[in-house]
C-alpha positions in Angstrom: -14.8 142.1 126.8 -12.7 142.6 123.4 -10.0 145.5 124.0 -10.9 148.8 122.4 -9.2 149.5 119.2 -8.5 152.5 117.6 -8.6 152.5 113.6 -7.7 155.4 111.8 -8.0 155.9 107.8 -4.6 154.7 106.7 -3.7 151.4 108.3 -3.0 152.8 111.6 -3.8 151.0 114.9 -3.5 152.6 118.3 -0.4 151.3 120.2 2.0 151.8 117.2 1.5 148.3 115.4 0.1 148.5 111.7 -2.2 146.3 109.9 -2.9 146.0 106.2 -6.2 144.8 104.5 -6.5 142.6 101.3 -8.6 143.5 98.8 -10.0 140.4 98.4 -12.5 138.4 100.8 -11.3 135.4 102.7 -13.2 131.9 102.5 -13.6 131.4 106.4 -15.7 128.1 106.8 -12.6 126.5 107.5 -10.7 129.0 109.3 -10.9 128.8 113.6 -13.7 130.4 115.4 -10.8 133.3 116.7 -9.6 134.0 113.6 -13.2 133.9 112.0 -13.7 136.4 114.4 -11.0 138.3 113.8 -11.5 138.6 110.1 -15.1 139.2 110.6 -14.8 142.8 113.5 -11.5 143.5 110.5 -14.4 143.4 107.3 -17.0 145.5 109.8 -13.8 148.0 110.6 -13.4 148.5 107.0 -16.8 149.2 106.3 -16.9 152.0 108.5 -13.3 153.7 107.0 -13.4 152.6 103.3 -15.7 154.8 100.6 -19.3 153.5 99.4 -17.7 151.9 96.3 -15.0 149.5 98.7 -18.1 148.7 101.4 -20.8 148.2 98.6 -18.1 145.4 97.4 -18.9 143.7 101.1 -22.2 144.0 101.2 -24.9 141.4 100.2 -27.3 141.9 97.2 -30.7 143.3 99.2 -28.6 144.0 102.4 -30.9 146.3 104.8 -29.6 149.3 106.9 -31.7 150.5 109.6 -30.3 154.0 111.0 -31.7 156.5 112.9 -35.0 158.8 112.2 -35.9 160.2 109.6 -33.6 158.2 107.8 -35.0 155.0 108.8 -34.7 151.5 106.7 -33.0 151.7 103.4 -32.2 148.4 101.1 -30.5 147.4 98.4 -29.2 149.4 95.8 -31.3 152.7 97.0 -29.3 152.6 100.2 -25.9 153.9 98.4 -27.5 157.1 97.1 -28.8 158.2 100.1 -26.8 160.6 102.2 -26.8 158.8 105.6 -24.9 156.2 104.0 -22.0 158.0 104.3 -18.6 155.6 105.4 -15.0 157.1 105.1 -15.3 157.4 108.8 -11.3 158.9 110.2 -11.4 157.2 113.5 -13.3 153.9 114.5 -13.3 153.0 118.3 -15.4 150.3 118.9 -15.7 148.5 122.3 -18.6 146.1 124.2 -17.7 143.8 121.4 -19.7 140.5 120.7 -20.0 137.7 118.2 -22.5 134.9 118.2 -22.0 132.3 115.1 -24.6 129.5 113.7 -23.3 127.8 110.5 -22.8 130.1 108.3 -24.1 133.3 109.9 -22.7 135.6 112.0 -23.7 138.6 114.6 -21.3 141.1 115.7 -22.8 143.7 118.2 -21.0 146.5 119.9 -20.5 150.4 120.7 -18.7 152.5 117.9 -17.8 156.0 118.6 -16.6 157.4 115.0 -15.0 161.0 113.7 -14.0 162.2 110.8 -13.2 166.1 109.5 -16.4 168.5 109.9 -18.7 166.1 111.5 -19.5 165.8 115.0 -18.0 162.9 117.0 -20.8 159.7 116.4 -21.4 157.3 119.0 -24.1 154.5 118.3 -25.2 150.5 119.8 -24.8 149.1 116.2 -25.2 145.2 115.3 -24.8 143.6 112.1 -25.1 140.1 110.6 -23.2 138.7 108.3 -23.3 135.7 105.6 -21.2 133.6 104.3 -21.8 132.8 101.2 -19.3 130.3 99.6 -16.9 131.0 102.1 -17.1 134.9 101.4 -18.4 136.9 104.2 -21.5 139.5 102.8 -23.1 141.8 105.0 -26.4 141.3 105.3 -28.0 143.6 108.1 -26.6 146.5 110.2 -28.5 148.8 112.7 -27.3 151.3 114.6 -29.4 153.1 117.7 -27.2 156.4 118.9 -26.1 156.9 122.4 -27.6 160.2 123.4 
């Protein structure tokens, strides 16, 4: 099991040590499995604590977000007006982490617990597949089921 990291807005890591994130996506095809990984749980930390203009940059055209009823399956570009889709998270804990990788698609599934001023605490299963597509990773699918 991954350790559990704890991202706040601002660059912040739990433990004291700082990270920075380009603004740019990174061709990976050639890159390590481990730092694949890496790169990839960094991209699916940003989209929960960047704004919708920053994560729409990282998602793939027709991407699909399933999330909870009523809300339910949203694509494309309808899926950035609707409230639900609401990143900008404060704090991202996400543990249970997983990866499974064929060719140029990836899985990451894991447990999120999220906060952020004047809305409860959110913990959810989530999974999400991503694409590369000419060595720029795209989300393509995320879904997350809450933990009651």
């Amino acid at each position: 099991m991954a350790p559990l990291r704890r991202i706040k807005k601002g660059g912040r890591v739990s433990g004291g040590s700082a990270f920075r994130l380009s603004g740019s996506m990174t061709p990976l095809l050639e890159m390590p499995a481990v730092n694949q990984d890496d790169t990839l749980w960094s991209l699916e930390e940003r989209l929960w604590t960047s704004g919708r203009d920053s994560a729409r940059t990282m998602m793939a055209s027709g991407a699909i977000v399933v999330l909870p009823y009523p809300d339910g399956i949203l694509q494309g570009d309808g899926l950035w007006s609707h409230p639900a889709v609401n990143t900008g998270w404060r704090l991202v804990e996400m543990s249970d982490r997983t990866v499974a990788r064929q060719g140029n698609v990836a899985v990451l599934a894991y447990r999120v617990r999220a906060t952020k001023p004047h809305v409860p605490e959110y913990e959810a299963l989530c999974a999400s597949t991503w694409l590369s597509d000419a060595g720029t990773w795209r989300r393509l699918f995320h879904q997350q089921t809450p933990v009651a």
